[in-house]
C-alpha positions, -999 to +999 in steps of 0.1 A: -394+255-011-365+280-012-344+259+011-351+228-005-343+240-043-309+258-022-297+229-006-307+204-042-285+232-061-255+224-036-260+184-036-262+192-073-229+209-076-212+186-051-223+154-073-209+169-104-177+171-093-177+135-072-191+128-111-157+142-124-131+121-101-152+088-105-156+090-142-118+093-145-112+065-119-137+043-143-116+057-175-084+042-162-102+009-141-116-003-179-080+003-202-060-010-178-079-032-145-059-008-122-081+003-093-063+038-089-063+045-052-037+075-057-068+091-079-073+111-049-041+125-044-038+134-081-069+158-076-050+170-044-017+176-060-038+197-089-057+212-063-027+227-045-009+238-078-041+256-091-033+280-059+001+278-062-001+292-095-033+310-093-031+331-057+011+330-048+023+336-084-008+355-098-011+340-127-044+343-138-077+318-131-083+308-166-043+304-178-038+286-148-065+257-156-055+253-191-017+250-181-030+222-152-057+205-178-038+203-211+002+200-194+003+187-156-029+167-157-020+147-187+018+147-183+011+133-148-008+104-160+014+098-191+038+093-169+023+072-141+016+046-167+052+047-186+071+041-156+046+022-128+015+011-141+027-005-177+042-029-159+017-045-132-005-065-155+008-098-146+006-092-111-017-098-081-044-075-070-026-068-040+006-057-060-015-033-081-033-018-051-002-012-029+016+000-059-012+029-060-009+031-026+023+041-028+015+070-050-011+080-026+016+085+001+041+101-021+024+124-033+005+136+007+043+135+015+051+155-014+026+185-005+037+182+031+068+196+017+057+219-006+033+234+013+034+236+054+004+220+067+001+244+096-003+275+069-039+279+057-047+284+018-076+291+008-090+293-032-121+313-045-145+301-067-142+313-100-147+343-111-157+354-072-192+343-051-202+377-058-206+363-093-242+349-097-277+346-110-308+343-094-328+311-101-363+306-085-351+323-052-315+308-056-283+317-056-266+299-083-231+310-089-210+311-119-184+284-104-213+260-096-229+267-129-190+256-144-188+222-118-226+216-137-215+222-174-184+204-169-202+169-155-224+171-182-201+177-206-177+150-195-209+125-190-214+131-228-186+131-245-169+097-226-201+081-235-201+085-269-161+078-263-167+042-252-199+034-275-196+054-304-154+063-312-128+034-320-104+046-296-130+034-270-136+002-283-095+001-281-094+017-246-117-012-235-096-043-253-067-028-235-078-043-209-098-075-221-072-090-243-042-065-251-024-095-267-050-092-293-046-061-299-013-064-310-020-088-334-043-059-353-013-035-350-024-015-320-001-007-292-023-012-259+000+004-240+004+036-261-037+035-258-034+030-219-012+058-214-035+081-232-066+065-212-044+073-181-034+107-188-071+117-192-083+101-161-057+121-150-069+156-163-102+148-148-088+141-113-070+173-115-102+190-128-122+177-099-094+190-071-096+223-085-133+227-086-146+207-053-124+229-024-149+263-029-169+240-032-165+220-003-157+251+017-127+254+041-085+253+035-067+234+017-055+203+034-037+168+021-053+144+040-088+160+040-089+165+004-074+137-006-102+117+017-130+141+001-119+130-034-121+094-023-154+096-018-155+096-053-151+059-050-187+053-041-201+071-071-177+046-094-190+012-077-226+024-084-215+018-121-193-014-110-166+005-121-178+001-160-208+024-167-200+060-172-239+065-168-245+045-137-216+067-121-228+102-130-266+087-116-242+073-081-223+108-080-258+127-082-275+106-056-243+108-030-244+146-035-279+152-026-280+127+000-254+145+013-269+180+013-304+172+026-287+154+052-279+186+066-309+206+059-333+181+070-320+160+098-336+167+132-318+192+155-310+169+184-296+153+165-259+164+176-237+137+151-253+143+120-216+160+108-202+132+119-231+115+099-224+134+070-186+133+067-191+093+068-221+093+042-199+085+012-184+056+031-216+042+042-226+043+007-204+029-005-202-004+019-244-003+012-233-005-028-206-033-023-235-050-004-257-057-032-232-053-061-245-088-084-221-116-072-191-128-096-186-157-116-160-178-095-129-181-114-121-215-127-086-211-125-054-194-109-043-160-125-005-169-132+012-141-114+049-133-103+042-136-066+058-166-054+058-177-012+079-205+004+061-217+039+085-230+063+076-258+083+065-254+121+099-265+134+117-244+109+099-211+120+098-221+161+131-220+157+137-192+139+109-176+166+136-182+195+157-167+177+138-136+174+129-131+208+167-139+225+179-108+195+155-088+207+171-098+250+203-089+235+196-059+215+178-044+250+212-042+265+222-018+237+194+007+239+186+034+261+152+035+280+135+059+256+147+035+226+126+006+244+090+024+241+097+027+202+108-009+198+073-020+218+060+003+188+072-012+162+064-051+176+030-041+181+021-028+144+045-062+134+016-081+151-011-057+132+006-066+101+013-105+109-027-103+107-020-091+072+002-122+063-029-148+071-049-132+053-036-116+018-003-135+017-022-173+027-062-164+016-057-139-008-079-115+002-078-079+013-078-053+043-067-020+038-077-009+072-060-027+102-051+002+123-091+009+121-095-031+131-072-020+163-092+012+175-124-010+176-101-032+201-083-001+216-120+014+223-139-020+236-107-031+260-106+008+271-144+007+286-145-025+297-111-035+310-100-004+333-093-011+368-077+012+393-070+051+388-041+071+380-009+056+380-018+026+393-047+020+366-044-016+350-058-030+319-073-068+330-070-098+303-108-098+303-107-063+287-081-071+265-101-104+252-134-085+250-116-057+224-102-085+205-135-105+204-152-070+194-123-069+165-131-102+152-173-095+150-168-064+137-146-080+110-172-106+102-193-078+097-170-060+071-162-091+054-195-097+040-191-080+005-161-104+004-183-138+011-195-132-027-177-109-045-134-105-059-110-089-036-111-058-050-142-050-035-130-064-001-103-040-001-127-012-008-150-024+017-124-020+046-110+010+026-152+022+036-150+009+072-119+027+078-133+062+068-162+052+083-141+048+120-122+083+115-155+100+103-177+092+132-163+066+156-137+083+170-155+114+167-181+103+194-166+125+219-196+134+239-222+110+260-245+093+244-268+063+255-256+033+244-273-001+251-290+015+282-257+031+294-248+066+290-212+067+279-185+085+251-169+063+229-138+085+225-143+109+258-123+139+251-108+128+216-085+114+242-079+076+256-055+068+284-048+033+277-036+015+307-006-011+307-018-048+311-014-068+342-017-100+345-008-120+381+030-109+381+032-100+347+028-058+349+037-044+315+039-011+330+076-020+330+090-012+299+114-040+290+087-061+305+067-050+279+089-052+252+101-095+261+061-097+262+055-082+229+084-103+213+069-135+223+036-127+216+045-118+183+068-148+185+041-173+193+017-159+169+039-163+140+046-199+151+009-205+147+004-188+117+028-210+100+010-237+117-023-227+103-011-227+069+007-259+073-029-274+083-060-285+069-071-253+071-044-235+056-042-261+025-080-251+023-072-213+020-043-220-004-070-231-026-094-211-024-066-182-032-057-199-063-092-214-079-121-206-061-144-223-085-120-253-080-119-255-043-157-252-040-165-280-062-144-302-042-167-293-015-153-265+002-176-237+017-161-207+001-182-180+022-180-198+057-142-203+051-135-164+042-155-154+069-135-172+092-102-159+084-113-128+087-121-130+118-092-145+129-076-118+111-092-088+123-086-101+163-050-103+157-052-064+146-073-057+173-044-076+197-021-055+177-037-022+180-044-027+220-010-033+222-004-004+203-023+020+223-007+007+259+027+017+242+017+047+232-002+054+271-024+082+250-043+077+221-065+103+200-077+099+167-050+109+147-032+073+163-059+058+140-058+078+105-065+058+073-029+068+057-017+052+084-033+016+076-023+021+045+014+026+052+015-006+069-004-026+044+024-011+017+054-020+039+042-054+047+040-062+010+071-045+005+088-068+028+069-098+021+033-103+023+037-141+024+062-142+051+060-136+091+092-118+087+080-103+060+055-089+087+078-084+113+094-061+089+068-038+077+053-033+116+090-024+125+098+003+100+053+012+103+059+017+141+086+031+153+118+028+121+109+060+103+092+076+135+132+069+148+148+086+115+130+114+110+132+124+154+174+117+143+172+144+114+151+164+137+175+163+166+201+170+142+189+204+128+186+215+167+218+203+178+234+217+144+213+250+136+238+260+110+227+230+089+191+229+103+181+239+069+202+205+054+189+181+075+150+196+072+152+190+031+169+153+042+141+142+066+113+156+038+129+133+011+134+105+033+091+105+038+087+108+002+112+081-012+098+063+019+063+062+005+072+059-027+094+025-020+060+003-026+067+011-065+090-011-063+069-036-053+060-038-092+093-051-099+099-076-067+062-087-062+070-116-037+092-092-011+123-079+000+125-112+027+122-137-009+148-119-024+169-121+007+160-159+013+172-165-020+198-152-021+209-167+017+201-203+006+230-205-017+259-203+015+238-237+019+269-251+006+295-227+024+282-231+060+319-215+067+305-183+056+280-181+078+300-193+107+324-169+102+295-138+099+281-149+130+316-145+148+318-115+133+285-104+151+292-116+183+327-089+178+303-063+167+278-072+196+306-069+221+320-039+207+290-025+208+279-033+245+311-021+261+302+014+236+334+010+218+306+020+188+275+031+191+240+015+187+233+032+154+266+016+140+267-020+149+225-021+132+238-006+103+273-028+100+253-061+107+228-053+086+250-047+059+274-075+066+243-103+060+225-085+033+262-084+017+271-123+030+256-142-006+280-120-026+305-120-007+306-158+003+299-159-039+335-142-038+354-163-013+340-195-021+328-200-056+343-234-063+318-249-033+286-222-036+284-220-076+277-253-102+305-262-124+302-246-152+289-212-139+323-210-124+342-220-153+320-189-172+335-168-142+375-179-156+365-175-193+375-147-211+350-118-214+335-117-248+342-079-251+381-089-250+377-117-273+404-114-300+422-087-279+437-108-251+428-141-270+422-153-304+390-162-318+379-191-312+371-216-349+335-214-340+332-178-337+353-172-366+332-190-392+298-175-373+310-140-382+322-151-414+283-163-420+268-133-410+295-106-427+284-126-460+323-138-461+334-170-483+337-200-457+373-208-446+387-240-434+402-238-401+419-265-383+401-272-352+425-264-320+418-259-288+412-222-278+413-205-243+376-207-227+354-173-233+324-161-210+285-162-224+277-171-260+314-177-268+316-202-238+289-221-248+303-223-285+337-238-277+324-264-246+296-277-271+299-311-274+300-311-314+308-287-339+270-292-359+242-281-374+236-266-332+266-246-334+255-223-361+227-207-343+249-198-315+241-161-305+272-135-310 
């Protein structure tokens, strides 16, 4: 009885403070329809400054709360929503998700700086675990008796918030209709950013109390993970029911506990078991979550997508691959492996492109997608030993068959429910891959066969060979990645050109509309996910035979969730866009941050220097999905748009292209080095609209934008020329001045409003609302 009241004390405890983080994930989910993914790392980041402040600066237990609950906490949140969040509600889900991914990365980036991951930190409870009282045989100390008072105290009073208080009936039309709001003098964003700033506090309060908890050091990743969990708790109240969430928290923090005290000894995984309980929970919630209404029509957002026709893109796809022939002769050996890199998360994010930029729906785990693949190909696909071990094409078409079912599989909250919950599904399946998958390092019997899924925690991943074909050359490898990735972007654009691409066109922008015209709405997402998922799988095989060695850490969630943010960065809706996000996801930053590296050895003087520089460069790295919020379509949409108007100038582009070969040739014969001629052509053709905009306006601009460009700026108007008659009498108007009679006479052209005023066509009624 003792251990059983112990062990319900603990699950207790623990739920009360999942309790705490989910609540304030459901605070800012109902004023705002954010899905805060960073809600973690908030409780991480107050986490490490409670022992920042609390054990290295000694200030004491109880100042140091209230200066993280009533200032950080709240600041944090205030400003979350003034600068990022305020400005995501007309966008997709996949904006608002990546956006808050961003954060998430940030801020792990942040503490990696802050604090060195390699030194432990530990934080006591409070007030010490000497500190306690006795309750029918057990131990029940102070902090847990706090992490209990606390839960209930939050469970009551953001009930009677939301039912019984008018700033909870405002919190909630934030969110519902914040137009209407307006219209009875309330300011729903003023309202959101107080909703966000307590979801906030409560984030912090639940990093500061679950680590003595929890037990062990402080760590980004884990804790951040550990709050995540959380997640399960909110979905048990759909993500609107304060009390359903506190019942969810409970329920995951006992199951957790008597997990361990009551599952059998032999049974060796049940750590493993444990750690992935709150992700099995939650996929089991998303299972049998009520289905949606269907909605009837599209959600007008700012994400717009151009699809190129087949031709257009094989053409473009030669392209690809003869750069990539070319840019091999610039680059050393050791330069190839990390270009294979890079191509091989490109093909992991091309997945990405089917199926949010052309379905609309969501994965936030493709890297997990890849080490089902990487795992499957591994045990069945082997041949030889040592060096001379080869990967066969039946091994690598069983892993990405076994990517594709196992997608089906996680796609089934998705055959009736919004893309929110899709997203969280995978989110689930990814922890649930780290947690115990890849943590199956001993024999087991599987199917009648004793084997270890991950022997060792370590994989050696053979190179493919297939008849002549031995990728265990690397620029082998790297022509054979190109073209694969090549191909399958031809055929993506081919899908969505299709039928079946028209079909998941519709079903992205009015489900209820595609499915009366007949379409079958579950058998159709189902399918793309599966074609989905195998490309990842492809990808992350790939992955793993460039990278000869895999462990687990090759497979972390942060690292899906870098590439999903990278591919919407560059373009979601785009195969370059793809192309993009794999390259910097694979090998670009890995590249940067070895330069700065090699640059603190070679220069120890400034080691110091160029250790700060590589730190902000990860930070403002994962931070660069906030911009997302401003360019929701993509770096590649802006930069098509802004290369389709030397259309009209082909010159320009002619004469860019010469000046690439120059730079090419320079650079082969190492009259400049590699480094150099990528950054001067990259900058030459992101610079070649404005600068073709320079040298030919007359052929690349309309008419009259052009003649705007001659007119006299309106700040110099009657400095370098005199006012023109219009003007006059419109100032006149507005300084309350008697009219004058002017003689209309032709006056020198002026940019904007004065412009427009002197090339109207008649002197009217129009002309005196003209704009000063």
């Amino acid at each position: 009885m003792t251990l059983f009241l112990t062990f319900t004390v603990l699950g207790l405890v623990l739920g009360a403070v999942y309790a705490i983080a989910a609540s304030g994930l459901v605070l800012t989910y109902n004023t705002s329809g954010i899905f805060n993914f960073a809600h973690g790392a908030q409780a991480m980041i107050g986490a490490f400054l409670y022992y920042q402040l609390q054990v290295v600066w000694g200030v004491p237990a109880l100042l140091s709360v209230l200066v993280l609950l009533l200032v950080v906490g709240p600041l944090m949140g205030f400003l979350l929503h003034r600068f990022i969040m305020g400005g995501l509600r007309d966008t997709a889900d996949v904006t608002k998700i990546v956006v808050t991914v961003a954060i998430l990365l940030g801020f792990v980036s942040l503490s990696h700086w802050a604090w060195d991951p390699q030194e432990a930190r530990m934080t006591k409870m409070f007030f010490g675990v000497d500190s306690y009282v006795t309750v029918g045989g057990v131990v029940v100390r102070y902090h847990e008796i706090i992490c209990l008072l606390a839960a209930a105290a939050i469970a009551i009073g953001l009930r009677l918030l939301f039912t019984r208080s008018r700033v909870g009936v405002l919190m909630r039309a934030t969110v519902d209709d914040p137009d209407l709001l307006r219209l009875n003098g309330h300011d729903p964003e003023r309202i959101a950013a107080t909703a966000w700033a307590l979801g906030s506090t409560l984030a912090v309060l639940a990093g500061i109390l679950i680590t003595p908890v929890a037990g062990g050091a402080l760590e980004a990743n884990a804790l951040t993970l550990l709050v995540i969990d959380a997640f399960a708790a909110a979905l048990f109240g759909r993500l609107r029911s304060i009390p359903r969430t506190f019942v969810g928290a409970i329920v995951l923090g006992l199951a957790s506990t008597y997990l361990v005290a009551y599952a059998p000894s032999e049974w060796s995984w049940v750590t493993n078991l444990r750690d992935a309980l709150p992700m099995i929970i939650l996929f089991i919630v998303l299972l049998v979550l009520p289905q949606d209404r269907l909605r009837g029509a599209a959600v007008r957002t700012r994400e717009r997508y151009e699809v190129p026709t087949v031709r257009r893109a094989a053409v473009w796809a030669g392209v690809m691959v003869l750069a990539t022939v070319a840019f091999r002769q610039l680059i050393d050996d050791s330069s190839v492996g990390t270009l294979v890199l890079g191509l091989s998360f490109a093909i992991m994010a091309l997945s990405l492109t089917l199926l949010t930029g052309y379905a609309g729906e969501l994965n936030l785990a493709p890297v997990s997608f890849g080490a089902i693949a990487t795992i499957v190909a591994f045990h069945s696909g082997i041949e030889g030993e040592g060096l001379d071990a080869r990967m066969n094409v039946v091994g690598l078409a069983l892993g990405v068959l076994a990517a594709a079912l196992t997608g089906a599989l996680v796609a089934l909250p998705a055959l009736r429910l919004r893309g929110l919950y899709l997203a969280l599904a995978t989110l689930a399946f990814g922890g649930l891959v780290s947690s115990m998958v890849l943590r199956e390092t001993q024999e087991r019997s599987w199917f009648g066969q004793d084997l270890a899924l991950f022997p060792n925690g370590n994989l050696i991943v053979s190179p493919l060979a297939v008849g002549p074909l031995d990728l265990g050359d690397q620029t082998t490898f790297l022509y054979t990645a190109s073209a694969v990735f090549a191909v399958l972007g031809v055929g993506v654009v081919a899908l969505r050109n299709s039928g079946y691409g028209r079909r998941l066109a519709a079903m992205k922008d009015s489900p209820a509309a595609a499915a009366m015209l007949g379409q079958r709405l579950p058998l159709l997402k189902l399918s793309v996910f599966m074609i989905s998922t195998g490309m990842a799988g492809l990808g992350g095989v790939f992955m793993s035979m460039a990278l000869s060695s895999v462990t687990a850490d090759h497979f972390v969630y942060t690292l899906s969730l870098s590439l999903v943010m990278l591919t919407v960065v560059g373009g979601i809706g785009y195969v370059s866009g793809a192309l993009v996000g794999g390259l910097l996801a694979g090998g670009g930053f890995a590249l940067i941050v070895g330069s700065f590296n090699e640059l603190s050895i070679e220069h120890p003087v400034h080691a110091e220097t160029f250790g700060v520089l590589s730190h902000l460069f990860l930070v403002l790295t994962a931070l660069i999905g906030i911009g997302v919020g401003d360019n929701p379509s993509g770096n590649m949409h802006a930069i098509f748009r802004g290369q389709r108007v030397l259309a009209r100038a082909p010159e320009v582009r002619y004469a860019a292209l010469a000046l690439t070969t120059v730079l090419y040739a320079l650079a082969y014969t190492e009259v400049i080095g590699t480094w150099t001629f990528s950054l001067l052509v990259l900058v030459l053709w992101l610079a070649l609209p404005a600068i073709g905009t320079a040298l030919r306006a007359e052929k690349i601009l309309p008419p009259e934008a052009v003649a705007a460009r001659r007119a006299t700026p309106l700040e110099l108007v009657g400095i370098d020329t005199p006012y023109p008659p219009l003007l006059a009498e419109h100032l006149d108007r507005e300084l309350g001045l008697p009219a004058r009679h002017r003689a209309t006479v032709p006056a020198p052209p002026v940019a904007d409003a004065t412009a427009r005023t002197t090339t109207g066509p008649v002197a009217g009624e129009e002309a005196q609302h003209v704009p000063v």
